[in-house]
N, C-alpha and C positions, 0 to 999 in steps of 0.2 A: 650930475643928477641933483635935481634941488631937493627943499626939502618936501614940498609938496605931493613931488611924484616920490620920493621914498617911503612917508604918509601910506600914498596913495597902494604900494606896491605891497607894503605889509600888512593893509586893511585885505586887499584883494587874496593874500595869501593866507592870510587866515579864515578868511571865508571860503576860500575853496576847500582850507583842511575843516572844516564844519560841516563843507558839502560831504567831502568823502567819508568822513566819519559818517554822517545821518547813513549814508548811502553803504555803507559797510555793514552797519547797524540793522537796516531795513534787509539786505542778502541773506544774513545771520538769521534774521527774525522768519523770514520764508524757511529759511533752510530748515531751522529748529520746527518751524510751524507744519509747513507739509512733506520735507523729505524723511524727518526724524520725530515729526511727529505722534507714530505709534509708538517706537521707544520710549520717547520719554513717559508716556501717560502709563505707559505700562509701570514705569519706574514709580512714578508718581502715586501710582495706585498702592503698589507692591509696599509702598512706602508711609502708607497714609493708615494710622493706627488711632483708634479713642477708644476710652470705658463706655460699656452699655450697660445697662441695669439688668442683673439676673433677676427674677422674679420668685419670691421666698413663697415656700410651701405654705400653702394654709392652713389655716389649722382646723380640725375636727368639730364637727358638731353634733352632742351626743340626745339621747332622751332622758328622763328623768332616771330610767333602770341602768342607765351605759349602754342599751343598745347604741349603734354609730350609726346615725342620718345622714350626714355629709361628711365627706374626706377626701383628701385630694390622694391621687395618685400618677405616680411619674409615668409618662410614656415620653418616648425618644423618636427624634428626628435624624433619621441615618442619612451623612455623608458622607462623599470620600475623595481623599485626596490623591489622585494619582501618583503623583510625584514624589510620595513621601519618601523618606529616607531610606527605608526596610525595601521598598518597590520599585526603586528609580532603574534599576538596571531591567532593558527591555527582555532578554532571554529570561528571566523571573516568570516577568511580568505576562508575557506571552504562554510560557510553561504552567503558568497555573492558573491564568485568564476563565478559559474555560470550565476547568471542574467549581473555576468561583460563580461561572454561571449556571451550571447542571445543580449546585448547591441552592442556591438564590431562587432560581425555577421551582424546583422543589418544595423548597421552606415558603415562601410565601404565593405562589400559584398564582400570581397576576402577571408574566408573560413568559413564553419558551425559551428554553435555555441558551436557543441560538440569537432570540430577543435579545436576550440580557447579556451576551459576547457580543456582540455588534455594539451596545450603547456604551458597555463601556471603553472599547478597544475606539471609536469614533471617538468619544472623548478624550479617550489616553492621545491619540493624533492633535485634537485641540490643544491639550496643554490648560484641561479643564481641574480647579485645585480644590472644588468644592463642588462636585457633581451630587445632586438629589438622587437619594437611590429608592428611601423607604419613610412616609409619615405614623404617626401614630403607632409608634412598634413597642409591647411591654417591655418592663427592666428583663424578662424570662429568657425573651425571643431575644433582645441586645445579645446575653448571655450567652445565648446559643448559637449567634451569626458570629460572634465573636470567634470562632472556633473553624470558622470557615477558610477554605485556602487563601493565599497573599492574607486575610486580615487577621492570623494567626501566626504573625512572622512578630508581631510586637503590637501592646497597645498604642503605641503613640507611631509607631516606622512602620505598621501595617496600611496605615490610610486609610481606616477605618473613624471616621467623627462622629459619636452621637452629644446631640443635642436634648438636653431635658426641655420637658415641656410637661409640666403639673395639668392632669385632666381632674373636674371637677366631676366626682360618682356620688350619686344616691344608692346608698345600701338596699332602701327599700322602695326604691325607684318614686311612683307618685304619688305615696304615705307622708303626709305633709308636705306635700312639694313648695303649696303655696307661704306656707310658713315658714319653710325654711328657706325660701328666696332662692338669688342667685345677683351673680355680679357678671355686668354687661356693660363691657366699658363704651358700649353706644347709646346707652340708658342711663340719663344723669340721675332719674331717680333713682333711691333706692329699693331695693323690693328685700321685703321678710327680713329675717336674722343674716342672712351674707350682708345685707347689704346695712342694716341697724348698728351692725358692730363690727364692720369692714375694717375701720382701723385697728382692732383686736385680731381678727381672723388673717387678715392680709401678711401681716409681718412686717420686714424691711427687706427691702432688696438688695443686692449684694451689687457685686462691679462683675465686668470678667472682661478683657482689652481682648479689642476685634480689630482685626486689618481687613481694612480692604483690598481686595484682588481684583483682575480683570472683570469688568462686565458690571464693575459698581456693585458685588457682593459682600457680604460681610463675613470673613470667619474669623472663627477665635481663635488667639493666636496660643494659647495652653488650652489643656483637657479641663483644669480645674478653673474654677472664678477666683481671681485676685481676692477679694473682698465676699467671702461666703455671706449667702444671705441670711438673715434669721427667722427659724420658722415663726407663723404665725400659735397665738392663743387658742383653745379650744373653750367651747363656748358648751355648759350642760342647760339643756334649756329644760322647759318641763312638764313637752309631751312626755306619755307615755305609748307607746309604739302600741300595746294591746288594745288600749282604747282607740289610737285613731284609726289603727284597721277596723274596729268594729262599727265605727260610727263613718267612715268613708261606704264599707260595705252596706251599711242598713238605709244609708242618705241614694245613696245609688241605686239600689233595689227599690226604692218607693219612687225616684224621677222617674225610673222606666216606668212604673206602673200608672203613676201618674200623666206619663207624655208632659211634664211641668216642664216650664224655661230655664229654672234653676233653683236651688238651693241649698244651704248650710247648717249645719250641728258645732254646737261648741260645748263639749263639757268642762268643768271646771270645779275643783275642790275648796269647797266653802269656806272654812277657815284660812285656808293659807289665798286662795286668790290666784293658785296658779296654773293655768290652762294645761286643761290634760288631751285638749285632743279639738281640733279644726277642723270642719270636712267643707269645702266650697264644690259643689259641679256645676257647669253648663251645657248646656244643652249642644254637640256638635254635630248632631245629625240624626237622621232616627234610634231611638234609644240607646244612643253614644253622649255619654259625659265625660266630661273632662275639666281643670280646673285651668282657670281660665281667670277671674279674677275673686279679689278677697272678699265675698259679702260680709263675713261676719265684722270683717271692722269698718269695710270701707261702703258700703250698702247702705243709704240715709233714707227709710220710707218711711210712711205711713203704718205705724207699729198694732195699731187696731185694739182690740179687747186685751191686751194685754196689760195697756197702759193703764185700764181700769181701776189695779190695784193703786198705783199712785193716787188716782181721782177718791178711792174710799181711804185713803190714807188721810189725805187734808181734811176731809169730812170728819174722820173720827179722831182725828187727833184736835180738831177746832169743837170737839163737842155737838159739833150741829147733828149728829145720828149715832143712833147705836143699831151694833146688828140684829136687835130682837125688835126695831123699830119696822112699821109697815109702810108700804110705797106703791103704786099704782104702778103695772108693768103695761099699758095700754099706751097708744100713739101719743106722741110728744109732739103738740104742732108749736113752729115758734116762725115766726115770719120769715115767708119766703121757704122754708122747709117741713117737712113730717120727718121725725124719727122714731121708725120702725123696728121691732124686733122679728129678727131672719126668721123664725117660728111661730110668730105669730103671739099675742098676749097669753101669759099663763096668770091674771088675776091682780088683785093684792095680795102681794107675799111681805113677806120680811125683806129686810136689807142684806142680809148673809144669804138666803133664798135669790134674791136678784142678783146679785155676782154667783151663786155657785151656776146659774142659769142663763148666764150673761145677757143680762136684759141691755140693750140701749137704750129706751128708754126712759128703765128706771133712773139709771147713773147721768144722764143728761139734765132727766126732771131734778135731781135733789144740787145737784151742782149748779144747775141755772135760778134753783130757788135758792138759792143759800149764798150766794157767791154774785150774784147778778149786777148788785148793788156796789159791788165793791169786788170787782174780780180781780185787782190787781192783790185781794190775799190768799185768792187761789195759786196763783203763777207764784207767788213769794216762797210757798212752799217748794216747788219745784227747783227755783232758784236758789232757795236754800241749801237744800242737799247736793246742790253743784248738777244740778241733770242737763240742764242748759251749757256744759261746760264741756271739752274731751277729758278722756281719760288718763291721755297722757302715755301714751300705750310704750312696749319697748321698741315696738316694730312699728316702722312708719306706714301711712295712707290712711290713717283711721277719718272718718267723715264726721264732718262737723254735727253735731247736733242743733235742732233748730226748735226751741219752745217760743212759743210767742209771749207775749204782756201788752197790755193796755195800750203800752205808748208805741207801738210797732204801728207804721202807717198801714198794713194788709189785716189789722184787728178789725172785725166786723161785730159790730156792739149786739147783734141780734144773733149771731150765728159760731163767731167763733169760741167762746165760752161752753154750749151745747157739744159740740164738737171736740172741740178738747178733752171732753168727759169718758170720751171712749174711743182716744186716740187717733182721731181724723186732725187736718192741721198742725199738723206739725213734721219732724224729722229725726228718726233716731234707730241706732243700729242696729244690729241682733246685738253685739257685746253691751252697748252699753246699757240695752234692756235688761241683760241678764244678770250685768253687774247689780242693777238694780233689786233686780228680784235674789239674788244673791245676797243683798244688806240683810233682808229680812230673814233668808233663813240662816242668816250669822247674826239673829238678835236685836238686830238696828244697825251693824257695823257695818259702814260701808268704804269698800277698797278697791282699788283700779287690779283689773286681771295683771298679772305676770306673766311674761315666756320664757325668761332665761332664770333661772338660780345661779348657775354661779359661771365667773369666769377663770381658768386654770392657765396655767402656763405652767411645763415641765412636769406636769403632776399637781404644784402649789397653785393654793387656791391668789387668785389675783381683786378680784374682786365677786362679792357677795351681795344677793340682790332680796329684799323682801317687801311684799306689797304696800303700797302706797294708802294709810288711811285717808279716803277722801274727809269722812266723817262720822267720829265716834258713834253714834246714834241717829238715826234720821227721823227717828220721834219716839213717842215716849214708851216704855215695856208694856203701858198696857192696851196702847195701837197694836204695836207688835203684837202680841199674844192674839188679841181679835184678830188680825191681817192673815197669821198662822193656819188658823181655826176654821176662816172662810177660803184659805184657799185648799186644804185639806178636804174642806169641803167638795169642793170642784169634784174632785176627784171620786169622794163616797158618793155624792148626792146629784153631782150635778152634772157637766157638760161631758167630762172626763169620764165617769163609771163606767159605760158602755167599753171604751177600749182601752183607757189607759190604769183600769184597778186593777192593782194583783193582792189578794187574800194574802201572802208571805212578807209582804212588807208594805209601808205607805209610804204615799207618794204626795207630797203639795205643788199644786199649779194652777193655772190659766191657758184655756184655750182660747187664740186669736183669730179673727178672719177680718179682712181687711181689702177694700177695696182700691185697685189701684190704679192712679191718675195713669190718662191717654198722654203720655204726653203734652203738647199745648192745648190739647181737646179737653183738660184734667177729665175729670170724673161725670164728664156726657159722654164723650166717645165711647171706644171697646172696650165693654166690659171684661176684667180679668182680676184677680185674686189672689190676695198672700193668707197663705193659711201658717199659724204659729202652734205655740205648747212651749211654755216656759213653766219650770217650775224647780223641784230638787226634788234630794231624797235618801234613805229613809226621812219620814216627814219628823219620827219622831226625835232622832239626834241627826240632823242634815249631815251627810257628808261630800254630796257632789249637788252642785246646779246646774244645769243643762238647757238649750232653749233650740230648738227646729223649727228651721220656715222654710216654706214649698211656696215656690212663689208661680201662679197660675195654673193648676195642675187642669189638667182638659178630660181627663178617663175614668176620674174621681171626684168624689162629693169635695168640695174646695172650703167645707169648714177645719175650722184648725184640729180639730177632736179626728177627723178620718182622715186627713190629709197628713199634720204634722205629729199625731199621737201615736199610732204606729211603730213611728221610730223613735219615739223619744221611750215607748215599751220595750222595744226590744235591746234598746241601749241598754236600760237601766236594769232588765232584768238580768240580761248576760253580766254586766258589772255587778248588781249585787251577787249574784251565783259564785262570782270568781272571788271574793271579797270577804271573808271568815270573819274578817275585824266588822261587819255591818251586822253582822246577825244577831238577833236577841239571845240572849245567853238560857240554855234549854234548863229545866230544873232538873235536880237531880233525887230521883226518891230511889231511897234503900230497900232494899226486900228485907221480908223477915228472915229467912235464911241467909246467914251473915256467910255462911261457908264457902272453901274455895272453889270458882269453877271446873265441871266436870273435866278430863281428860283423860283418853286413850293410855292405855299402860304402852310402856315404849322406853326409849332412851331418856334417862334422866335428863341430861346436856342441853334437850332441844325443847324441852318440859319446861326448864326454867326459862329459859331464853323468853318463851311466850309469857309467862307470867311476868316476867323482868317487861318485859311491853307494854303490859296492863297495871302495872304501879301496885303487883301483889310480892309478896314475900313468901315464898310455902318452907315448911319445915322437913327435910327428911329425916328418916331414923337414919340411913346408912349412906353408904357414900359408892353402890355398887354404881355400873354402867346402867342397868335396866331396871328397872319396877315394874311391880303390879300395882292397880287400882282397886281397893277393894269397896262399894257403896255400902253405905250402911246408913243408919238414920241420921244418924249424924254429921252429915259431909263427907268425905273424900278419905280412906285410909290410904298410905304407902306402905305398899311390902315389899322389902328385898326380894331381887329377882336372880340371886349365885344358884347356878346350876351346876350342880359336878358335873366333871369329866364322865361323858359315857352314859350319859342320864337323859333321859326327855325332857327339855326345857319347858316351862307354862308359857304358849301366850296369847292366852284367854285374855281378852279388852284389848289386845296390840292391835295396832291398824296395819295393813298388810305390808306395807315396806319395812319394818323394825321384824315382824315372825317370818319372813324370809332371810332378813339378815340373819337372826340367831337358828335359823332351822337348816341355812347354810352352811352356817359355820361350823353345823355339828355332824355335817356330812351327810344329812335324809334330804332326799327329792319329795320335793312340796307336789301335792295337788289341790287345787284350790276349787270354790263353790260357792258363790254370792258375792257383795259386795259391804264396805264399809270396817268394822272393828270382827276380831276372832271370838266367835260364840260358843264352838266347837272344836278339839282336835281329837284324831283317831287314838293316839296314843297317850297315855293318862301321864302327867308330869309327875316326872323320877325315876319312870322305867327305866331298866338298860336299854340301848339301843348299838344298832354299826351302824357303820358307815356303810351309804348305797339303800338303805331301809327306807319303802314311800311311807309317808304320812301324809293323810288328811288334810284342812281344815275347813270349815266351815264360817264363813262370814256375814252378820246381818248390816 
């Protein structure tokens, strides 16, 4: 053999052992692939473990009293393992199959006990290690299935798995629903407080290690999560639950009456800035509302007579008018338009007279006279006090506000100045009007509303929140005090009197009506209508401001004064009613008779009690159980009232439950005659007397 054929014979033999290997290799790879196949993926499966994230409780969301608005609570997702350790022997598992189904049947009544032996005995045959049995079951009911046959053999060797699963409840179901949001992980927006302070509320999630098992399931391979989650923060916001029932209830009462498309209530306490109560409805069918989206922050319209105040602000804070000055409330023509007032001319009035009266008009004529020439120091004002700006709100969707100025390409040198003057052309919210109207009756101060006060964790407080001064004064005390004065007015004199005065307390505001664009048709198309009422109150120490718009009402007069006054009365009177701290402080006059209040002779004990109520002190001579009252000119005498053993007790002045008690006690059966305190007894006090002896008395 040379050496090329021996070359040649060890190349060929090594390539044959390469063939048999591939080919060994490729047998192997079938056999594993389709003979053994299911083994191994079974193995595979059984064997295939990662952490998943448990989901940490959230935390609370209370009102400003601690009533609880939002909280999460556990329900559980019942599985079960057949095969568990306590279970695995079939004579068990067969022996008590059934009374687990007669139990199951029973407890949650969604199929027949022969149902529920069949699915699970079918499964127990699969070799099922995570069978669905029950969604949504409370921690109560866990407790009580827990107890049921096979899954009462052991919590862990019964085969019994629940799964938590945190449900997200409103305590008072659609009482601020829209405010207090919610979290929707198919919603990147946020919505209300869930979602503003998500990372507060949410917590951290914890781990818990899940195997998978046949069929690409996941279960956990312990009862507890490796890695506990931690609950989330509670969040005190600063509804008040009383108010926003009242103003959800009185906004909804007036949509039906109105047939309106929709509208909102937002009260709010003046010095602090922080919302006491939200009400949004929409229209979902015949007089069905429902809350649907947020007008009060996120609603950008056309604000109407509202804005008015602002318009006599720059005016009398620039000196060009006083309110005792006079003005022509007749048609304002200016090219291309007439501006009208909805009643028709009531004369030359005053200027306090034209807004309590809401003339258009008059505010159009003095603002286009004054300002024509130079209107970019009309808009300065406005931009001044940041109106043109957000709020800055804590809860997001609030709507941009839109004021115009000179250098805006859509300013119309002829029209939008007029216009402006009584809140046409432009855009802005219910909140942030009311913010507005809320500087004023805080003085000049003006502050962006608040929802949340404070943030807590375990009880401690985490962070602390107080309103945001946009700006110290928005003009000067003695605008202020005029702006006061005239919008007080409103209400004595002018558009308001009719429905929104009450005699017990005053009230300052503005009533709005406001015409609203079609659409791309703006303001030629279908005509329709927002009707307002912004104001506070008491007028004379503000303590809440408030603002209503009814937007299109169709079964009702659509000015702001019948449309949105209504409710903003019945708010305010129900809150002041409930509110001791708003009331004028009553005077007190003394009588000439200084002496002590009259009272029934009776038990000392219960005598003093009620004067101890009334902030008196009386003096007795004795220290017996009982007195008599004796009148005399001089106020009130006490006389001991010790009756010997055996004697006829006095109790002349007693009111009838004390001369039973002692006519009792001394063994005579009462017969009684009238009503009120003892005028009369048959037996004169001191007699002797027995026992079993009737007596008398006589009552006026």
């Amino acid at each position: 053999m040379n050496i090329r054929t021996n070359i040649l014979l060890r190349v060929y033999l090594a390539f044959g052992l390469i063939v048999l290997l591939a080919v060994a290799v490729l047998v192997r790879l079938c056999q594993v692939q389709y003979i053994q196949g299911g083994k191994w993926r079974a193995m595979a499966d059984s064997l295939s473990t990662r952490y998943m994230n448990v989901e940490a409780v959230r935390g609370n969301i209370y009102s400003v009293d601690g009533s609880l608005l939002a909280t999460s609570v556990p329900e559980y997702e019942l599985r079960v393992d057949l095969f568990a350790g306590g279970i695995q022997e079939d004579q068990l598992f067969n022996s008590k199959v059934d009374s687990l189904a007669l139990k199951l049947a029973s407890f949650f009544k969604d199929r027949t006990a022969k149902e529920y032996s069949r699915y699970l005995r079918r499964a127990r045959q699969d070799s099922v290690r995570y069978l669905l049995l029950k969604r949504r079951v409370s921690y109560q009911d866990l407790k009580e299935v827990r107890t049921f046959p096979l899954f009462n053999v052991g919590k862990y060797s019964g085969g019994l798995i629940a799964v938590q699963q945190n449900k997200r409840v409103l305590p008072f179901r659609a009482l601020a629903a829209r405010t207090i949001g919610y979290k929707n992980d198919n919603v990147s927006n946020p919505v209300g407080l869930e979602g503003a302070y998500g990372d507060y509320i949410n917590g951290e999630t914890g781990k818990r290690l899940m195997q998978r098992i046949a069929g690409g399931v996941w279960m956990p391979v312990n009862d507890e999560a490796e890695v506990a989650p931690k609950d989330g923060a509670d969040i005190i916001s600063t509804i008040d639950i009383n108010m926003q029932d009242l103003a959800q209830n009185a906004l909804e009462k007036q949509l039906i009456k109105a047939d309106a498309d929709h509208g909102t209530v937002i009260v709010m306490e003046v010095n602090t800035g922080e919302v006491r109560a939200v009400a949004n409805f929409t229209k979902d069918g015949e007089g069905i509302y429902k809350e649907k989206f947020n007008y009060a922050i996120a609603a950008s319209q056309d604000p109407g007579s509202t804005f008015k105040l602002a318009s006599y602000m720059a005016l009398l804070e620039d000196g060009k008018i006083d309110t005792n000055n006079y003005v022509e409330t007749g048609n304002y023509k200016i090219p291309g338009h007439t501006i009208k007032d909805s009643h028709g001319s009531i004369g030359t009035v005053t200027v306090k007279k034209a807004f309590e009266e809401s003339s258009n008009a008059a505010i159009a004529k003095l603002i286009n006279t004054h300002y024509k020439d130079n209107p970019k120091q009309f808009t300065d004002h406005l931009y001044d006090i940041h109106m043109n700006e957000k709020l800055q709100l804590q809860i997001p969707g609030e709507g941009r506000p839109v004021i115009k100025n000179p250098s805006n390409k859509s300013w119309n040198k002829n029209m939008t100045l007029p216009q402006m003057a009584y809140g046409y052309e432009m855009q802005i919210t219910p909140l942030q009007m009311l913010a507005f109207y809320n500087a004023v009756a805080n003085n000049g101060k003006y502050i962006s509303p608040i929802f949340v006060r404070e943030i807590r964790r375990l009880g401690s407080p985490v962070e602390q929140f107080q309103a945001r001064v946009i700006k110290d004064r928005i003009c000067s005390e003695e605008t202020i005090k005029k702006l006061q004065e005239m919008l007080e007015g409103v209400i004595s004199e002018g558009t308001g009197k009719q429905i929104i005065y009450n005699p017990l307390y005053k009230v300052a505001g503005k009533t709005g009506t406001a015409q609203v664009a079609d659409d791309n048709r703006g303001y030629k198309g279908k005509r329709s209508y927002q009707a307002s009422f912004c104001g506070y109150f008491p007028a004379d120490k503000p303590k809440y401001s408030m603002i209503v718009v009814i937007n299109n009402p169709k079964k009702i007069s659509y000015y702001g004064a019948f449309a949105a006054g209504p409710v903003f009365r019945e708010i305010a009177d129900r809150i002041y009613a409930s509110d001791m701290r708003m009331y004028n402080p009553v005077s007190e006059y003394i009588a000439g008779n200084v002496g002590m209040p009259r009272a029934k002779s009776g038990q000392i004990k219960a005598t003093k009690k009620v004067y101890h109520a009334f902030g008196l002190k009386p003096l007795f001579a004795s220290n017996s159980e009982y007195f008599n009252a004796v009148d005399d000119s001089g106020g009130l005498v006490f006389e001991e009232s010790n009756t010997p053993k055996g004697t006829m007790p006095n109790v002349k002045g007693m009111g009838l439950k004390d001369a039973l008690y002692l006519l009792g006690n001394v063994g005579l059966k009462t017969r009684i005659k009238g009503s009120g305190k003892v005028v009369a007894q048959s037996i004169a006090p001191g007699s002797r007397i027995g026992k079993g002896l009737s007596v008398f008395i006589e009552l006026e």
